[in-house]
PDB file of N, H, CA, C and O in Angstrom:
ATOM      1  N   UNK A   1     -39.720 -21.998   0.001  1.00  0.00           N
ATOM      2  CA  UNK A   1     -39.892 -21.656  -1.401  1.00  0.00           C
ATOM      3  C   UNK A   1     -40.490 -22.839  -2.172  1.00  0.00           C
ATOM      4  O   UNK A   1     -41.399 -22.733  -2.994  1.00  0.00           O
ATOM      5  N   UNK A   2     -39.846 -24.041  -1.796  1.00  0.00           N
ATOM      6  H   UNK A   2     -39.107 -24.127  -1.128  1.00  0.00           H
ATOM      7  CA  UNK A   2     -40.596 -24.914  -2.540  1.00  0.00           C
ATOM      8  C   UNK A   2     -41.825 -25.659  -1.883  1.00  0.00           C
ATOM      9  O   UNK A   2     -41.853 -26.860  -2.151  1.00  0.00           O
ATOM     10  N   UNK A   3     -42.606 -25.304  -1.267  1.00  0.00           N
ATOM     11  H   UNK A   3     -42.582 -24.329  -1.048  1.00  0.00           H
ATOM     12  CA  UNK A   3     -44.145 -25.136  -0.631  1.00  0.00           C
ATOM     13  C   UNK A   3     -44.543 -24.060  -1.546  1.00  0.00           C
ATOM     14  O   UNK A   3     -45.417 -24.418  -2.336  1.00  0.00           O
ATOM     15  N   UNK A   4     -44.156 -22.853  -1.665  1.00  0.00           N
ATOM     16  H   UNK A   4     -43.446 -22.563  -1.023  1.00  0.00           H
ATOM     17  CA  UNK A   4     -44.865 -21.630  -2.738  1.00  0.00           C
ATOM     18  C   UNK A   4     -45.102 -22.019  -3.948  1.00  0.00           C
ATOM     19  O   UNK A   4     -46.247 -21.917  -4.388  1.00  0.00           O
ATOM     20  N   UNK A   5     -43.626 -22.766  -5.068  1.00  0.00           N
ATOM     21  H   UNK A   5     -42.695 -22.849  -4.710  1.00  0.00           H
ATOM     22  CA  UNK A   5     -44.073 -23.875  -5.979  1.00  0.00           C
ATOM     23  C   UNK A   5     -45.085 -24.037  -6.126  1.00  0.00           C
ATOM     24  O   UNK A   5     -45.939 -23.531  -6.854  1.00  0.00           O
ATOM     25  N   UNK A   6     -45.053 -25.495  -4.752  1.00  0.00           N
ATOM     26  H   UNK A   6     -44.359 -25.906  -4.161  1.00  0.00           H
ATOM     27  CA  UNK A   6     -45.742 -25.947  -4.942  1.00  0.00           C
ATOM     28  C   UNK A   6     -47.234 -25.673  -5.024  1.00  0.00           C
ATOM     29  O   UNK A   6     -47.855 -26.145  -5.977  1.00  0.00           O
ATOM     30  N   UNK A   7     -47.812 -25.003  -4.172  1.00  0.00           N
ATOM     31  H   UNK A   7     -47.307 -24.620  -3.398  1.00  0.00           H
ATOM     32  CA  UNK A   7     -49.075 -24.132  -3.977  1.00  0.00           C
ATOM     33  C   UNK A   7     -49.461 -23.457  -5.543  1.00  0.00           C
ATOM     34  O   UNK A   7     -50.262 -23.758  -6.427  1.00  0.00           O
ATOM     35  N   UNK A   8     -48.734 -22.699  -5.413  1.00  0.00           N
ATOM     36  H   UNK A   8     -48.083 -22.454  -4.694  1.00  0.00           H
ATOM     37  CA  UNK A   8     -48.746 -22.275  -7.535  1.00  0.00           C
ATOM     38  C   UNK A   8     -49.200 -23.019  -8.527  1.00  0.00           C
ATOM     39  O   UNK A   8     -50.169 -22.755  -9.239  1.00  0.00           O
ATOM     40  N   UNK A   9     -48.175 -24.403  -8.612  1.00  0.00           N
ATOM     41  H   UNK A   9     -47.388 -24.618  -8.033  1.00  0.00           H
ATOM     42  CA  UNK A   9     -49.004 -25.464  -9.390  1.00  0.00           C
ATOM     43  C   UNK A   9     -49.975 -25.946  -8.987  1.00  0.00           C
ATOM     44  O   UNK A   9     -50.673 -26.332  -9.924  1.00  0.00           O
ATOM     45  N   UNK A  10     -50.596 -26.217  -7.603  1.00  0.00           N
ATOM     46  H   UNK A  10     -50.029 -25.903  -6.842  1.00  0.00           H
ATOM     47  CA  UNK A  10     -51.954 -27.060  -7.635  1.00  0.00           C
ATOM     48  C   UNK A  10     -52.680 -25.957  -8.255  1.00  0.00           C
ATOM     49  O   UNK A  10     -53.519 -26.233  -9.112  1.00  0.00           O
ATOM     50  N   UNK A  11     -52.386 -24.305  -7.816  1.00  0.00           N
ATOM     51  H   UNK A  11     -51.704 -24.080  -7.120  1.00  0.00           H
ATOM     52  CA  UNK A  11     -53.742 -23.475  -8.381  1.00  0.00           C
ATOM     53  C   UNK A  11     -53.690 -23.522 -10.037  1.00  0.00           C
ATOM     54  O   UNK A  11     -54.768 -23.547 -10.631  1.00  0.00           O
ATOM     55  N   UNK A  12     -52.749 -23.532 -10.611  1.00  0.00           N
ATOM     56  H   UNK A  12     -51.873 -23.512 -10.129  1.00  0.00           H
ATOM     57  CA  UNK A  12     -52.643 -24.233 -11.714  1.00  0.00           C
ATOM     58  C   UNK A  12     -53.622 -24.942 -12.158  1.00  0.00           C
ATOM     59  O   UNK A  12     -54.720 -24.508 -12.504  1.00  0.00           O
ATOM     60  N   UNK A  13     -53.253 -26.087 -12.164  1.00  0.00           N
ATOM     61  H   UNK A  13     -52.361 -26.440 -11.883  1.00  0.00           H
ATOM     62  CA  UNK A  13     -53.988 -27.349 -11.970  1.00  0.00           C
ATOM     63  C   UNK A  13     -55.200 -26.822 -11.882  1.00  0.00           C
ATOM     64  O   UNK A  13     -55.873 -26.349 -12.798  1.00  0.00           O
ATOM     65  N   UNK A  14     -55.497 -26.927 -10.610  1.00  0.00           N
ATOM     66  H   UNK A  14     -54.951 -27.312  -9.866  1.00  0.00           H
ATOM     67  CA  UNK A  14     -57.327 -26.807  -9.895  1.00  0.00           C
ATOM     68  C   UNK A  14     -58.074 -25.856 -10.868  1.00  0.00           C
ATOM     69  O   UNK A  14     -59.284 -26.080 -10.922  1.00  0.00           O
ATOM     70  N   UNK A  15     -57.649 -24.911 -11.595  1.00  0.00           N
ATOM     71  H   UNK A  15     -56.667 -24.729 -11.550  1.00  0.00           H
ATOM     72  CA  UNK A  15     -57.737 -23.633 -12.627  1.00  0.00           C
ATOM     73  C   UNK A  15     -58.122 -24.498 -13.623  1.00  0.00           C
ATOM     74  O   UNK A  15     -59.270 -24.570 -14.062  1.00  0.00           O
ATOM     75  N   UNK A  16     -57.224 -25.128 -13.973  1.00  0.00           N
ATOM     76  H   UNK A  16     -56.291 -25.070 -13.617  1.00  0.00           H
ATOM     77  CA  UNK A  16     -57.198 -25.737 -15.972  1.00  0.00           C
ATOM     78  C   UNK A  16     -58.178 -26.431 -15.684  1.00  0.00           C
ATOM     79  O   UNK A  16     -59.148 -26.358 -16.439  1.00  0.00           O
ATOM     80  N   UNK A  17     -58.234 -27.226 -14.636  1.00  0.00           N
ATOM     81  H   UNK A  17     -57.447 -27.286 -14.023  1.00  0.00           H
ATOM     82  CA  UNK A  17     -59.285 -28.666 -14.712  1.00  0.00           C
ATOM     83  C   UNK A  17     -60.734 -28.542 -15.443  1.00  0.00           C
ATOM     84  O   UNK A  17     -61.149 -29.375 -16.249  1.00  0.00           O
ATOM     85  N   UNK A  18     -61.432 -27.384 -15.042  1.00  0.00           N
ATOM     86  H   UNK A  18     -61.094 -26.708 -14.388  1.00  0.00           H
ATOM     87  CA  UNK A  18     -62.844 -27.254 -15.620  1.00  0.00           C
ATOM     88  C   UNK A  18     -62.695 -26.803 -17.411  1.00  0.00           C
ATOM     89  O   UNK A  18     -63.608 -26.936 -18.226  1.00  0.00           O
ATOM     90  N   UNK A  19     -61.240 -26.230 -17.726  1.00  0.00           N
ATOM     91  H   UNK A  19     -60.499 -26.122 -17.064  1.00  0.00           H
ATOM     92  CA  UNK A  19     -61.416 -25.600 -18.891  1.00  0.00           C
ATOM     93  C   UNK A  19     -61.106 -26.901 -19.543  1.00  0.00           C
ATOM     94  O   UNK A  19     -61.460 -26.750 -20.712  1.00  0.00           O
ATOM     95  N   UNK A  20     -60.596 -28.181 -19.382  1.00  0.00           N
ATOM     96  H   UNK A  20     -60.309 -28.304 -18.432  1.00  0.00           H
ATOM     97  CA  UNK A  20     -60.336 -29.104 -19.713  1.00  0.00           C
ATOM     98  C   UNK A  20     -61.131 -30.255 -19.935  1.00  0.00           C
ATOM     99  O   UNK A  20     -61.036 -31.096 -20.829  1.00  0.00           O
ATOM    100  N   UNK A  21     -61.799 -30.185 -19.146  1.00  0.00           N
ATOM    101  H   UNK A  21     -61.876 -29.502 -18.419  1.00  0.00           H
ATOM    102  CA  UNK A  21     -63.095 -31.705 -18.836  1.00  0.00           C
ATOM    103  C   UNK A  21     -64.489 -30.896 -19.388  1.00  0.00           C
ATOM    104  O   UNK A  21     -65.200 -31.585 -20.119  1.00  0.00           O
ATOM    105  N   UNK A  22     -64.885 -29.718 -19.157  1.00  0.00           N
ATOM    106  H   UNK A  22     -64.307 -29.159 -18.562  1.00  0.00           H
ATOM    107  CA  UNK A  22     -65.954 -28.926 -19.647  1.00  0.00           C
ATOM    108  C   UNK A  22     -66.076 -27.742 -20.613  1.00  0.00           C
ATOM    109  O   UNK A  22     -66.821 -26.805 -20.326  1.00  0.00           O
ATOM    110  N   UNK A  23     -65.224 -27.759 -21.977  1.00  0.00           N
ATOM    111  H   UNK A  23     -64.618 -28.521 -22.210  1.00  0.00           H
ATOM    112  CA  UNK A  23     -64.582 -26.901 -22.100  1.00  0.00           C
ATOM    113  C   UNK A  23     -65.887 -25.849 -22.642  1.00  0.00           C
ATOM    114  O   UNK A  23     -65.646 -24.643 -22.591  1.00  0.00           O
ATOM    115  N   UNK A  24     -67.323 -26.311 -23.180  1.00  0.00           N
ATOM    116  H   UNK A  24     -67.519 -27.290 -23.221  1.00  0.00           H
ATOM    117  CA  UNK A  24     -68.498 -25.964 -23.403  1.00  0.00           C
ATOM    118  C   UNK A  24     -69.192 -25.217 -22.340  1.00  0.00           C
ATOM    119  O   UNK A  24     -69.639 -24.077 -22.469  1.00  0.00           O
ATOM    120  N   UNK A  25     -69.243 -25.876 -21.377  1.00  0.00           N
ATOM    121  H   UNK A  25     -68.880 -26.802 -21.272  1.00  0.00           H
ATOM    122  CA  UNK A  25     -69.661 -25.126 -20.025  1.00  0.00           C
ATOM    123  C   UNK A  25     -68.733 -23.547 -19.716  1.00  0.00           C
ATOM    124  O   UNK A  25     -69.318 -22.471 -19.598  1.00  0.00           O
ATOM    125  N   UNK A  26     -67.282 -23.696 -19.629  1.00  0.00           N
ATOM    126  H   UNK A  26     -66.807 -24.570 -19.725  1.00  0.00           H
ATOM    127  CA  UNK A  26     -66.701 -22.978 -19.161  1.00  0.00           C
ATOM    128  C   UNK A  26     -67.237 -21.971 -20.177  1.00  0.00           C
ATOM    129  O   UNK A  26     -67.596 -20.973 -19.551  1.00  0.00           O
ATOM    130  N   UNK A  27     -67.423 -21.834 -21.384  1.00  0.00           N
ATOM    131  H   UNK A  27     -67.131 -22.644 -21.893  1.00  0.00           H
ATOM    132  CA  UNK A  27     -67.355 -20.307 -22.273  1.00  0.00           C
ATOM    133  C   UNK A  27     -68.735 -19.982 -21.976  1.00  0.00           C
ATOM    134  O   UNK A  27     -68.912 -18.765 -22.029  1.00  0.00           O
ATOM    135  N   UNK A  28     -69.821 -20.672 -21.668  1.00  0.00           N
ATOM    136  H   UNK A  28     -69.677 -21.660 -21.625  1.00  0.00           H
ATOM    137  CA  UNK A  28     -71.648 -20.272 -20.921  1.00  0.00           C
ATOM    138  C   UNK A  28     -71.142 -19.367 -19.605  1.00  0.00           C
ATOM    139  O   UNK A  28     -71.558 -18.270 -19.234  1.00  0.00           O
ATOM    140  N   UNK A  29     -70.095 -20.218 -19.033  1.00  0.00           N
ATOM    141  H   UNK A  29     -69.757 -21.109 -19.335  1.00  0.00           H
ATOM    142  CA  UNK A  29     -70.391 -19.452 -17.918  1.00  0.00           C
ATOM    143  C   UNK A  29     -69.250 -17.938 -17.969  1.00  0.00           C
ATOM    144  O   UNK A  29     -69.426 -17.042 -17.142  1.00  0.00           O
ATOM    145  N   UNK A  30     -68.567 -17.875 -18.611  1.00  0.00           N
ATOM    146  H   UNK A  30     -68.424 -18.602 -19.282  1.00  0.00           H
ATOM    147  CA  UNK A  30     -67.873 -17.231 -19.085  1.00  0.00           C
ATOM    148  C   UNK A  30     -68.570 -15.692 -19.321  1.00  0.00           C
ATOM    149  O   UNK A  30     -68.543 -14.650 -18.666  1.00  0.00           O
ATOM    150  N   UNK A  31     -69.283 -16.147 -20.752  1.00  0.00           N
ATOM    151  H   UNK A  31     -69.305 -16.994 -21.284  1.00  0.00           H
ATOM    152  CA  UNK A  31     -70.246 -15.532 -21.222  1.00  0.00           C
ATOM    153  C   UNK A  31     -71.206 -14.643 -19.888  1.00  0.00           C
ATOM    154  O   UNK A  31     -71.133 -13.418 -19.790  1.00  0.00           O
ATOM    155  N   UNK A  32     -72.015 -15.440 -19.002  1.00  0.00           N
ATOM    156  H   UNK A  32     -72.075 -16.435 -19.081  1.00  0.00           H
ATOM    157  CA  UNK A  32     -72.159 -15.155 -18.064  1.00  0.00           C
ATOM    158  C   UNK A  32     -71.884 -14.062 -17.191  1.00  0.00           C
ATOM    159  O   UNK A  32     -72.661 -13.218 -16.745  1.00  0.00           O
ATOM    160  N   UNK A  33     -70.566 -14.219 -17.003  1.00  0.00           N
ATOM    161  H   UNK A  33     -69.935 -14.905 -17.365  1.00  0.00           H
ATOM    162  CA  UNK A  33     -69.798 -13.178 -16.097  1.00  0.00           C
ATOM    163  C   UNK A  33     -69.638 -11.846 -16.814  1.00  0.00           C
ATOM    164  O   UNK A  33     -69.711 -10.741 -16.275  1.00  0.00           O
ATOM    165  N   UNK A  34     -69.412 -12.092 -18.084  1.00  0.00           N
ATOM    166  H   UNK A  34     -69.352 -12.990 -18.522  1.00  0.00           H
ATOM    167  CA  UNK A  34     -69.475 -10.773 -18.985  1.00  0.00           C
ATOM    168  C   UNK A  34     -70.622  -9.516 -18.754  1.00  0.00           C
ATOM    169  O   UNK A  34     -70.695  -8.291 -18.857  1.00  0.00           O
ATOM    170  N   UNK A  35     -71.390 -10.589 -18.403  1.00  0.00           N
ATOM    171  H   UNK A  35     -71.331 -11.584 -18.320  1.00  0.00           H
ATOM    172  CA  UNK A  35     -73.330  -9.789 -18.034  1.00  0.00           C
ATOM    173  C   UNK A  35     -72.844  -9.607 -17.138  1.00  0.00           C
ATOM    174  O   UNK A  35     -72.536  -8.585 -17.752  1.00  0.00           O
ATOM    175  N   UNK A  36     -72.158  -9.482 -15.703  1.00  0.00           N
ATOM    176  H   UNK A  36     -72.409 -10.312 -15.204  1.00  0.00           H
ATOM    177  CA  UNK A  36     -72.529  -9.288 -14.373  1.00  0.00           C
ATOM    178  C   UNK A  36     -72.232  -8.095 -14.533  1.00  0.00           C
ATOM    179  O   UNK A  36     -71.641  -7.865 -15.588  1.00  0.00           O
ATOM    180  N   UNK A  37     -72.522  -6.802 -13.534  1.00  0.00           N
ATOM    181  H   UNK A  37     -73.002  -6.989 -12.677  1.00  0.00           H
ATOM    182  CA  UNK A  37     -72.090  -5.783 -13.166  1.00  0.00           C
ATOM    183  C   UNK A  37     -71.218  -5.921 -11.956  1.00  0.00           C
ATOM    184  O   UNK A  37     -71.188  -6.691 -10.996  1.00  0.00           O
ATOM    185  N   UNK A  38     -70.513  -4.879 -12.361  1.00  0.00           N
ATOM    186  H   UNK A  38     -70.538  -4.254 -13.141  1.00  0.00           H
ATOM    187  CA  UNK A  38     -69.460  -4.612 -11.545  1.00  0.00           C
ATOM    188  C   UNK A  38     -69.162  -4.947  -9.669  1.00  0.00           C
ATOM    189  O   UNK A  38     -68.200  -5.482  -9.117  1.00  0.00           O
ATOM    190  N   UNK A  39     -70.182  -4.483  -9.210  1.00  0.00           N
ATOM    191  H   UNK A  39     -70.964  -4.049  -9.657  1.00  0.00           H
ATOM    192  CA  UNK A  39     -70.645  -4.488  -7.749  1.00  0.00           C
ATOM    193  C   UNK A  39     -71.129  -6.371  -7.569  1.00  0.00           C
ATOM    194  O   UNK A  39     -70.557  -6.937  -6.638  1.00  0.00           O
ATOM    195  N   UNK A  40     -72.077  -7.207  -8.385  1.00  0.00           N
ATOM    196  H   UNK A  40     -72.542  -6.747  -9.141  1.00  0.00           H
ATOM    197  CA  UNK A  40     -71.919  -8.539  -8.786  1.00  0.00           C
ATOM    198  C   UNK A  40     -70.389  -9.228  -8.447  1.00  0.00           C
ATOM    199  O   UNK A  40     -69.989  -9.989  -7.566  1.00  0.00           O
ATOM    200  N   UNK A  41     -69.880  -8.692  -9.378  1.00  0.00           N
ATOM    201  H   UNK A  41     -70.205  -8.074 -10.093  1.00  0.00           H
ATOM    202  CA  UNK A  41     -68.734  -9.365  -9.081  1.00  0.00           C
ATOM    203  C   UNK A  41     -67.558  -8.925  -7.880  1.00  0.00           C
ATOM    204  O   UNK A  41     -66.676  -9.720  -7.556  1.00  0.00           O
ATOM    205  N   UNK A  42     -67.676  -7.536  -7.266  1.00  0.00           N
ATOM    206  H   UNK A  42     -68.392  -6.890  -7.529  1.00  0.00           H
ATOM    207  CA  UNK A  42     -67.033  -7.116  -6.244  1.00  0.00           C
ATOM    208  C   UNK A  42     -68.064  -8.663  -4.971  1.00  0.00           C
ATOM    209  O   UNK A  42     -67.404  -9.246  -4.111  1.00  0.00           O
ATOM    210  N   UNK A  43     -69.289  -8.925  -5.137  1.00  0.00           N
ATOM    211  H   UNK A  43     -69.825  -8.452  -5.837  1.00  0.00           H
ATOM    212  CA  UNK A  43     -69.687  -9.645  -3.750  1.00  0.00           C
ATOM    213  C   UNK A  43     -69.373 -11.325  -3.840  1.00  0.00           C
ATOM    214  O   UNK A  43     -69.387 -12.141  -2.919  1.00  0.00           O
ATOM    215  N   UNK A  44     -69.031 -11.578  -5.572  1.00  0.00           N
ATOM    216  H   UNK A  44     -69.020 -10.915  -6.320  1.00  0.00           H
ATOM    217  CA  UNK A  44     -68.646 -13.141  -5.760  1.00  0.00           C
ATOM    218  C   UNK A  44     -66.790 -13.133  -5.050  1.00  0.00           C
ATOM    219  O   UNK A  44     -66.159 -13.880  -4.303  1.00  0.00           O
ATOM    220  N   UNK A  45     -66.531 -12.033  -5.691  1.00  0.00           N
ATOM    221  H   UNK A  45     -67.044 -11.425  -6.298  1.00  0.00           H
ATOM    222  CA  UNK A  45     -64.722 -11.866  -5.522  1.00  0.00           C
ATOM    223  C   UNK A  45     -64.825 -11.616  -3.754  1.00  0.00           C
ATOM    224  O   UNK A  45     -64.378 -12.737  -3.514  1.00  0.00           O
ATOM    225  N   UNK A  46     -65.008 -11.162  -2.671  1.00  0.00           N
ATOM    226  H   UNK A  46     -65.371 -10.251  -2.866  1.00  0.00           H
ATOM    227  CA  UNK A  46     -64.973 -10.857  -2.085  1.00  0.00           C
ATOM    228  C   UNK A  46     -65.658 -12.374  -1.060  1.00  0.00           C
ATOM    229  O   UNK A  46     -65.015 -12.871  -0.135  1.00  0.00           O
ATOM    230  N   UNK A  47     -66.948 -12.839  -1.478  1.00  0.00           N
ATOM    231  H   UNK A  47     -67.470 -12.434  -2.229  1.00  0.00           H
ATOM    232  CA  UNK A  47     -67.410 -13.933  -0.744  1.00  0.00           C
ATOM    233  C   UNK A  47     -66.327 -15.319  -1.084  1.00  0.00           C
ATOM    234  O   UNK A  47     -66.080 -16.080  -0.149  1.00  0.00           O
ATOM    235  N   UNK A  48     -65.898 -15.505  -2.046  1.00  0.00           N
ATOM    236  H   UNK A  48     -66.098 -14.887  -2.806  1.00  0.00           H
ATOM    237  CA  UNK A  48     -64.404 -15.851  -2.956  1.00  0.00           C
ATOM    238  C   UNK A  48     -63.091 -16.278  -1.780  1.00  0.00           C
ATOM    239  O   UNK A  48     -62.560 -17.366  -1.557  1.00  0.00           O
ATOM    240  N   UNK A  49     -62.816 -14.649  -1.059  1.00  0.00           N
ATOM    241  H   UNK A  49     -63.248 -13.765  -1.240  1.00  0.00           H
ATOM    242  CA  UNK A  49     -61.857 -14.420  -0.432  1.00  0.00           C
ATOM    243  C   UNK A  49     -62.059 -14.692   0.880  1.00  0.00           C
ATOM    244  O   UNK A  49     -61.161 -15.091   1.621  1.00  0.00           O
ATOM    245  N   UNK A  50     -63.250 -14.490   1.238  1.00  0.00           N
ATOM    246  H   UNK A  50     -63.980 -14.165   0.636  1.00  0.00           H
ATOM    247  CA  UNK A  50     -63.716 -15.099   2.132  1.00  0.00           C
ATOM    248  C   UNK A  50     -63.764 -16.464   3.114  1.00  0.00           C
ATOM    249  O   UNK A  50     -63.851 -16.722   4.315  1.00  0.00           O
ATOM    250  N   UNK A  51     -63.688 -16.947   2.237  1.00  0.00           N
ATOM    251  H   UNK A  51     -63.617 -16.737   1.262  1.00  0.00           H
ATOM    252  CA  UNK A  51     -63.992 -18.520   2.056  1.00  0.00           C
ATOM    253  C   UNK A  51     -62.399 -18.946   1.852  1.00  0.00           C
ATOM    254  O   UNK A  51     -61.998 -19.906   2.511  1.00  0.00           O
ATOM    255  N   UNK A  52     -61.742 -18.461   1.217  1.00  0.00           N
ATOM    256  H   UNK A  52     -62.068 -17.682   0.681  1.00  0.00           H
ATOM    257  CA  UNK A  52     -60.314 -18.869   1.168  1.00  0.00           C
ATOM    258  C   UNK A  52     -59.578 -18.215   2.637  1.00  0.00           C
ATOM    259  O   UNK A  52     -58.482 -18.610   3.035  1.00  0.00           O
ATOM    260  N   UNK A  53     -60.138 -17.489   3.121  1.00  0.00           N
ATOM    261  H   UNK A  53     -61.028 -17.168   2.798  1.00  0.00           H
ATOM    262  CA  UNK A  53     -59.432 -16.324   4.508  1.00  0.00           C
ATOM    263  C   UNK A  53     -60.033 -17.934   5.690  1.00  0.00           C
ATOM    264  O   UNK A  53     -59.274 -18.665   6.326  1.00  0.00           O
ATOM    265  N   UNK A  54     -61.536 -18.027   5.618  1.00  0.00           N
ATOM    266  H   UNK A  54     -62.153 -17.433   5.101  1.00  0.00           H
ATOM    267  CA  UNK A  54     -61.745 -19.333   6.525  1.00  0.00           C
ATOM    268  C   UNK A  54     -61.282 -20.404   6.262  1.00  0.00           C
ATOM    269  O   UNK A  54     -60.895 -21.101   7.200  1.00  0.00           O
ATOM    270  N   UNK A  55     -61.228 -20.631   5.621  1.00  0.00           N
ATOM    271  H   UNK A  55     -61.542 -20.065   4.859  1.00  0.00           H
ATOM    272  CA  UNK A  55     -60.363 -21.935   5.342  1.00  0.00           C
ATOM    273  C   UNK A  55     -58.458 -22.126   5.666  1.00  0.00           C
ATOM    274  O   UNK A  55     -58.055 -23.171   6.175  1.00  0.00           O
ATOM    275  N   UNK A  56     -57.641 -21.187   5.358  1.00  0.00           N
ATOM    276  H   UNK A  56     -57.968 -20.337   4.944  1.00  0.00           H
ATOM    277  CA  UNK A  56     -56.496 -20.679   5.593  1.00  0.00           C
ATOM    278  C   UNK A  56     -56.261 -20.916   7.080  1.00  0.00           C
ATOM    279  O   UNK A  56     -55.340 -21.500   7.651  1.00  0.00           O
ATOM    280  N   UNK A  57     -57.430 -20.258   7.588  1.00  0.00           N
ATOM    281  H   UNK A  57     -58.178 -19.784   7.125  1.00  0.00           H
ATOM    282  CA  UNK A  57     -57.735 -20.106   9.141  1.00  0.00           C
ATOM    283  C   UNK A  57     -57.855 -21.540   9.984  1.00  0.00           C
ATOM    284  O   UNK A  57     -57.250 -22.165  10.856  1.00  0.00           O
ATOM    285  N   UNK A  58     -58.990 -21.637   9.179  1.00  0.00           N
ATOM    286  H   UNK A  58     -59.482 -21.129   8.471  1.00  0.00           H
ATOM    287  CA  UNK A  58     -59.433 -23.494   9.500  1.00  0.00           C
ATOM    288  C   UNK A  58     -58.196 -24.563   9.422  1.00  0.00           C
ATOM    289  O   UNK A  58     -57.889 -25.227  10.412  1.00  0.00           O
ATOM    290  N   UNK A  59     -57.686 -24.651   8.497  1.00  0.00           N
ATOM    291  H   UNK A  59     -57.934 -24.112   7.692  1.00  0.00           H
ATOM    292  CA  UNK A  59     -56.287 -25.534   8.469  1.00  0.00           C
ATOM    293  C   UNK A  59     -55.060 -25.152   9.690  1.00  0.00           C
ATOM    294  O   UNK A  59     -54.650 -26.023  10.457  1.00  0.00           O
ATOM    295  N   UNK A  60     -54.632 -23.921   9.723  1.00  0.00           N
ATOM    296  H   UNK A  60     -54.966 -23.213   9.100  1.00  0.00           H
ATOM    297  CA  UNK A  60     -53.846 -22.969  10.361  1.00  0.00           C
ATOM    298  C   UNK A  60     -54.150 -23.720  11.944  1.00  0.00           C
ATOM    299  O   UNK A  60     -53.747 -24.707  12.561  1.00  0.00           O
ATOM    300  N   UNK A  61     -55.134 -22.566  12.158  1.00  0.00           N
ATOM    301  H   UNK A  61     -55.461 -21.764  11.657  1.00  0.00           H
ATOM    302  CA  UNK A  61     -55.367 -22.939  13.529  1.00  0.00           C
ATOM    303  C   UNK A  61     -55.979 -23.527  14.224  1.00  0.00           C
ATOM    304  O   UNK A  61     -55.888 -23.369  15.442  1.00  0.00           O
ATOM    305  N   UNK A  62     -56.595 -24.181  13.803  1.00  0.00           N
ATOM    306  H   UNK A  62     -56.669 -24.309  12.814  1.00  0.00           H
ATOM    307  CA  UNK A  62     -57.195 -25.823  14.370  1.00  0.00           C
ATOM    308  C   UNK A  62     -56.562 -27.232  14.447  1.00  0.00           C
ATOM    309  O   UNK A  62     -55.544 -27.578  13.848  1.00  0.00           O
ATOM    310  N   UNK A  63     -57.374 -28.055  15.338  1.00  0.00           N
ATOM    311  H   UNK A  63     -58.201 -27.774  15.824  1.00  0.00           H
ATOM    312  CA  UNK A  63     -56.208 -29.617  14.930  1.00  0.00           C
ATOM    313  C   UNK A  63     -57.556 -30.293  14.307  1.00  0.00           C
ATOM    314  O   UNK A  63     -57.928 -31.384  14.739  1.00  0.00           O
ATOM    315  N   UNK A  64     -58.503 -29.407  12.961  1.00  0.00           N
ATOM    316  H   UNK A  64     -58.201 -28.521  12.610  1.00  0.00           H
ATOM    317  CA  UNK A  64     -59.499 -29.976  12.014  1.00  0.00           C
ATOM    318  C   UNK A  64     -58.765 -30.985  11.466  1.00  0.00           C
ATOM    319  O   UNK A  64     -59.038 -32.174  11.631  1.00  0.00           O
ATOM    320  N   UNK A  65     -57.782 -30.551  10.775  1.00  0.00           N
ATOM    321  H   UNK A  65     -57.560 -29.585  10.640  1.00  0.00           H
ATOM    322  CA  UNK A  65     -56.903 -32.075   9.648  1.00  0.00           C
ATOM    323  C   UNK A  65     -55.686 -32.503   9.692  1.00  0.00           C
ATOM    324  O   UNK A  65     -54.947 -32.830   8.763  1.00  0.00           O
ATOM    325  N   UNK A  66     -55.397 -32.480  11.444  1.00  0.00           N
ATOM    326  H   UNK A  66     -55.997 -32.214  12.199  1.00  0.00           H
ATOM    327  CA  UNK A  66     -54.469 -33.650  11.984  1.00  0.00           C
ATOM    328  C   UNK A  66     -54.925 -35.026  12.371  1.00  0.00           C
ATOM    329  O   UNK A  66     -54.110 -35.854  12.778  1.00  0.00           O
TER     330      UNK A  66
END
C-alpha cells in the first residue's frame, strides 16, 4: 500500500510540474487539444498507454535497471 502512495504522488508531482514552470505553454497546448477530434485523441491516449504498458514491461521483466 505504501508503494501505491507512493506511485500516486510522483504522478502527482510529474502532472503539476509543467503547469508550474510553464504555466503559458500549458493553456496553448491546452487550447490545442480542445481542436483535436475525437479519434486524435483515442491514437495520442492509446499510443500514451502504450508506452506506459512497455515500459511497466521493460522495468518488470528485464535486468534493464538492476
Amino acid at each position: 500500500m505504501k508503494l501505491l502512495f507512493t506511485l500516486i504522488g510522483l504522478i502527482f508531482i510529474l502532472e503539476g510540474l509543467p503547469y508550474l514552470t510553464f504555466p503559458e505553454a500549458m493553456q496553448r497546448w491546452l487550447r490545442q487539444l480542445l481542436e483535436m477530434g475525437p479519434a486524435q485523441l483515442r491514437t495520442v491516449g492509446l499510443f500514451a498507454v502504450g508506452i506506459g504498458l512497455l515500459i511497466c514491461y521493460v522495468s518488470l521483466r528485464t535486468n534493464l535497471f538492476n
